[in-house]
N, C-alpha and C positions, 0 to 999 in steps of 0.2 A: 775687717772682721775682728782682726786684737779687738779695737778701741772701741767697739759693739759689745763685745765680750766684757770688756774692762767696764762698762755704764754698767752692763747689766748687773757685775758681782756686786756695784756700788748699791743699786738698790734693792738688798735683802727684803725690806718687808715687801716687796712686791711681787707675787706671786709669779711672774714669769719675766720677773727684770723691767727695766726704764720704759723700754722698746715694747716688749710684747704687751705688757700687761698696760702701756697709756692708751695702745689702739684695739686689745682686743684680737691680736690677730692669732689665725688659726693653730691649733695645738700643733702641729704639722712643724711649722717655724720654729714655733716654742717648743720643740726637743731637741731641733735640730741645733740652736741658741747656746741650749742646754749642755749638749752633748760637748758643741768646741768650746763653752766656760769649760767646763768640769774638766776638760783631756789638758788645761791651762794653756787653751791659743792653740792644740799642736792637733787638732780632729780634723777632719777633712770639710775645710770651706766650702767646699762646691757644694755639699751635700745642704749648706743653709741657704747658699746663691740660687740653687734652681730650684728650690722652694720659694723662692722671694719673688725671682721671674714670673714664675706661676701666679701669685696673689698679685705681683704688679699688674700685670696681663687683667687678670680679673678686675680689678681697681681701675683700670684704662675703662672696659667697657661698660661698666657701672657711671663713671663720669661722661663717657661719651654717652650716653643716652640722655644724661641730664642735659644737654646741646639739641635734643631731639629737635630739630624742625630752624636751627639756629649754623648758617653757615661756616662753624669757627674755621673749616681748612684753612678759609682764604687768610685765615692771619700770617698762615707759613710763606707766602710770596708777596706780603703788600709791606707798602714801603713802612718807615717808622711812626707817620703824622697817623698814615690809615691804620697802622696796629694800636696804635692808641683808641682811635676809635672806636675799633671792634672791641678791645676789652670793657671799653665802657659799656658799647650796646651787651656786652656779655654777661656784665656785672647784671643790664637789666631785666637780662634772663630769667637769670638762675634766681632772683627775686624776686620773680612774677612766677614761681614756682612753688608749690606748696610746700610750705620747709625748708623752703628750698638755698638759704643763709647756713642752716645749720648740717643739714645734709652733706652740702657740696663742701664745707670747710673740711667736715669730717672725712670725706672720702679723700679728699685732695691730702689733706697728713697723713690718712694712712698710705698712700699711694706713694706719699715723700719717702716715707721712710720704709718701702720695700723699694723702691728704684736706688735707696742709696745702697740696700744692701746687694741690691743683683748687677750694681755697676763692676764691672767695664763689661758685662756679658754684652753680645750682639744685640738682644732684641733691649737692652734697657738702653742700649746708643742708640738702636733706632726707631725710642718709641721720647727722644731727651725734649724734643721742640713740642711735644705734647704736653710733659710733663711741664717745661719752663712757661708755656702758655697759660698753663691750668694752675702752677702759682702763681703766675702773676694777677689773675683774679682772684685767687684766693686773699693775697695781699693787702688789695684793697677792699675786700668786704669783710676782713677782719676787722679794720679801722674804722667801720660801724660801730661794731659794741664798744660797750662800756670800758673794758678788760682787754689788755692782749693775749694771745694766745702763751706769751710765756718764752723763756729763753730755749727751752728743749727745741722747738721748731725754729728756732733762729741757727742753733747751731749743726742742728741737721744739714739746713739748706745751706748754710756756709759750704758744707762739703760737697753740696749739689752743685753748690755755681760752677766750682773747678773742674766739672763735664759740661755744663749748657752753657749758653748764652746770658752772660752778665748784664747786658743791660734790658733781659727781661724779667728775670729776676730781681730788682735794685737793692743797693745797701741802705741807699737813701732811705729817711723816714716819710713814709707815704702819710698824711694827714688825711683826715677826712673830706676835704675842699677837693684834692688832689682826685682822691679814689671816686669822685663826683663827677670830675674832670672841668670844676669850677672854679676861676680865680677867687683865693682867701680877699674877702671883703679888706677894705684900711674901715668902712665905717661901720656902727654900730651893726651886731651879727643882726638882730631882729629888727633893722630898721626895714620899712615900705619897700625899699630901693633893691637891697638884699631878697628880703622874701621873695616879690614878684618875678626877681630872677631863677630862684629856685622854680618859684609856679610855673615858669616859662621853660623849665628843663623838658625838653624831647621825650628825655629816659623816666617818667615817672614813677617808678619801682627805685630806682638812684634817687631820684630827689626826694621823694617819702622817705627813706632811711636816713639821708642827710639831713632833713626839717625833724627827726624821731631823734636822729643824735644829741642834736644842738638843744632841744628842748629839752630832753631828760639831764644834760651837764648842766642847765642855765637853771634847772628845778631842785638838781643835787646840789647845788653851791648855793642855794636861797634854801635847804635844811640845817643848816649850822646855825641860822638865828630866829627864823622864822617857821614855829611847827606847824601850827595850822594852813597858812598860805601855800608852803611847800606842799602838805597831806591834800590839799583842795586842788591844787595845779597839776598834781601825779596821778589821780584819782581820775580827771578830765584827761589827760595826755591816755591814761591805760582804756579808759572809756572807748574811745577815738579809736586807737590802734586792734581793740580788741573788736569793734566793729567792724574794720577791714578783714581782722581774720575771719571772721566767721561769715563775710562776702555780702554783708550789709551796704558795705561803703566800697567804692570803687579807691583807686590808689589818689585820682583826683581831685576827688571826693573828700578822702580824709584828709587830705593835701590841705582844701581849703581852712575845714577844721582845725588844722594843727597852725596853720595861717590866724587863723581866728583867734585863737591860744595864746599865740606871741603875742601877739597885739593888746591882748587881758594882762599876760604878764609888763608888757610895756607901759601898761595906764596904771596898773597896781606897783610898778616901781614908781611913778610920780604921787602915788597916794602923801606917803609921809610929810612929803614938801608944803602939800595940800592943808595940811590937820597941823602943820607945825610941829612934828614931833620926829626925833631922830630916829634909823631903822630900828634898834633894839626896843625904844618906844613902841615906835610902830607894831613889833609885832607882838607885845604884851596887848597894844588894841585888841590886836585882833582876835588876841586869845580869848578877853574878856567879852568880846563883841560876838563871839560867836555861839553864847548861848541868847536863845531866843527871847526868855523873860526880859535877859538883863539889857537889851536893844530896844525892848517896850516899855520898861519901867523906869530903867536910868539913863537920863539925859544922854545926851552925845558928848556936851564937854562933860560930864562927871566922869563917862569911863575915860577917857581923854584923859584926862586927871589921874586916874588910878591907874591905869597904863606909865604916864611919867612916874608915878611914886613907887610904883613897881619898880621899876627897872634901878631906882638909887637905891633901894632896899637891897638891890642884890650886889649892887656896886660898893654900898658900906658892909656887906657880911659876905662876901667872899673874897676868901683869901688862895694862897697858892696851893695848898694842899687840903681844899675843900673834896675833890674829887675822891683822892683817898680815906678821910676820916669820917669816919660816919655820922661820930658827932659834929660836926660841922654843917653836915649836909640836915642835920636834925634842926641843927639851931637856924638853916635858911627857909626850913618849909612852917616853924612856926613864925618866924617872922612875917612870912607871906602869906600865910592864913591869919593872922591877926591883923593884917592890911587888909584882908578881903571882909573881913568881919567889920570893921570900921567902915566899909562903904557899902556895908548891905549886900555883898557879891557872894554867891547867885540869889536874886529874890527869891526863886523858885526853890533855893535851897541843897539844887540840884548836884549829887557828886563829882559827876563827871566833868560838871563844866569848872570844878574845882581843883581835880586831876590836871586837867588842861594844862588853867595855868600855874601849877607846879609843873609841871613836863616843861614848859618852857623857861621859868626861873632855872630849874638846872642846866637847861642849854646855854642860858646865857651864862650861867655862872662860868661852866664849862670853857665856852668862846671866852670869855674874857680873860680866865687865867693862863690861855694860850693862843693867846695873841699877843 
């Protein structure tokens, strides 16, 4: 309770301290919070423990219903091969759920962080193997998104382990292979061999968010040099996904899709090798190529051409502290408009296919001064 009390003094602007105000929990808490800051440590604990009891309790049965129709008891007597198991079947739950990623994270933190304040009470000891089963899925479907949840929930659970069962909780960094419950490939992630593995997963709710992960890292790390391919590849990825939500596509369904995807980005990584030109070329191509006129009117080696003489343009006028001066960043877009003008780019005349490619001269500028 101090060390509760002590987070909370720490964050003033938050309107009910670290604690209350990251989950929203009941005003009820949040005086009682209140009360042992303000008396400095010396109020009466209990009075915030069996309000904590109470919203655990609550917090239980809200998460138990999300299990609705889903045997988790059996996780409490089965050996450790088969509790592995069942968390994955569990994972593929609460993801065949509607919402059911965002939901269940969220009740399960808050649920953390009222069992830590109602511990050593009777009913938060004997509700602990619930609680440790319910992070450790939460665990690994954190390791979907993009983002971790953050050090606040790390160092909750540190003080949770020293009541439950440590090796359901792990220290260990849980990867997303792992939270799959699929060995990390040694070959290429989007190779044939890899996917149809995936495709071949039991759990398809687990494997859709592992083929959702891998695609949107492998689409974020192709926006640092290339705008458009990156814009066209994320565009088709939210297509896909946003089809499942709305029950268009079944999980197998998008499975295939997103199967399909890799394979686009796999043949569009051998592009450059193809045309002879190196990635940063490459993806001045594509910028120039992607207006219509200029794909009708000017040859294929011409923009070929003007794609290479792009990319040394930006390579003789940017310097280390292009990013900060403006002038600099002045003197790189008439130079690259004065190249586009000498090749007739856009015939159309068109602005935005203009836009473009400045949007990507300063990417590359950018990438290059820091790298």
């Amino acid at each position: 309770m101090q060390a509760i009390a002590r987070v909370n003094r720490v964050y003033k602007d938050k309107p009910g301290g670290l604690i209350v105000d990251y989950l929203g929990i009941a005003s009820d808490l949040k005086k009682a919070l209140a009360f042992y800051s303000d008396a400095g440590g010396k109020g009466d604990p209990t009075i915030a423990q069996d309000q904590a009891v109470a919203l655990m309790l609550e917090k239980l049965e809200v998460i138990s219903n999300m299990y609705y129709g889903f045997p988790y008891e059996n996780y409490f007597t089965a050996g450790t091969s088969e509790k592995l198991s069942l968390i994955l079947a569990a994972e593929d739950h609460i993801l065949g759920l509607d919402d059911g990623k965002k939901r269940y994270i969220d009740e399960v933190t808050a649920l953390s962080k009222t069992f830590a304040i109602a511990i050593p009470h009777d009913h938060a000891m004997d509700a602990k193997e619930e609680v440790s089963f319910f992070q450790a899925v939460k665990a690994r479907l954190v390791k979907f998104d993009s983002t971790d949840t953050g050090r606040t929930d790390e160092e909750l659970e540190t003080t949770i382990r020293q009541v439950i069962d440590k090796a359901l909780v792990s220290d260990q960094v849980i990867d997303v292979f792992d939270a799959a419950g699929i060995k990390k490939p040694d070959i290429s992630i989007l190779s044939e061999e890899f996917l149809m593995e995936l495709k071949d997963l039991p759990h398809k709710n687990v494997a859709l968010e592992v083929l959702k992960k891998i695609l949107n890292d492998e689409i974020k790390a192709r926006t640092k040099t290339n705008l458009v391919q990156s814009k066209t590849l994320m565009e088709m990825l939210e297509l896909s996904i946003n089809r499942y939500h709305n029950k268009i596509l079944t999980a197998a369904e998008v499975i295939d899709e997103l199967i399909n995807l890799s394979k686009q980005i796999v043949e569009m990584d051998d592009e450059p090798k193809k045309l002879g030109l190196t990635n940063y070329e490459y993806a001045f191509y594509t910028a120039v190529a992607e207006n219509e006129s200029a794909r009708e009117l000017i040859k294929k080696d011409k923009l070929r051409e003007l794609a290479v003489a792009l990319t040394e343009t930006i390579k003789q006028n940017t310097t280390i502290d292009w990013s900060i001066k403006e002038s600099v960043r002045a003197k790189l877009k008439v130079s690259v408009k004065r190249l586009l003008r000498k090749y007739g780019y856009p015939p159309d005349m068109q602005l935005l296919a203009t836009e473009t490619v400045l949007k990507q001269a300063e990417m590359l500028a950018f990438e290059l001064t820091n790298t």
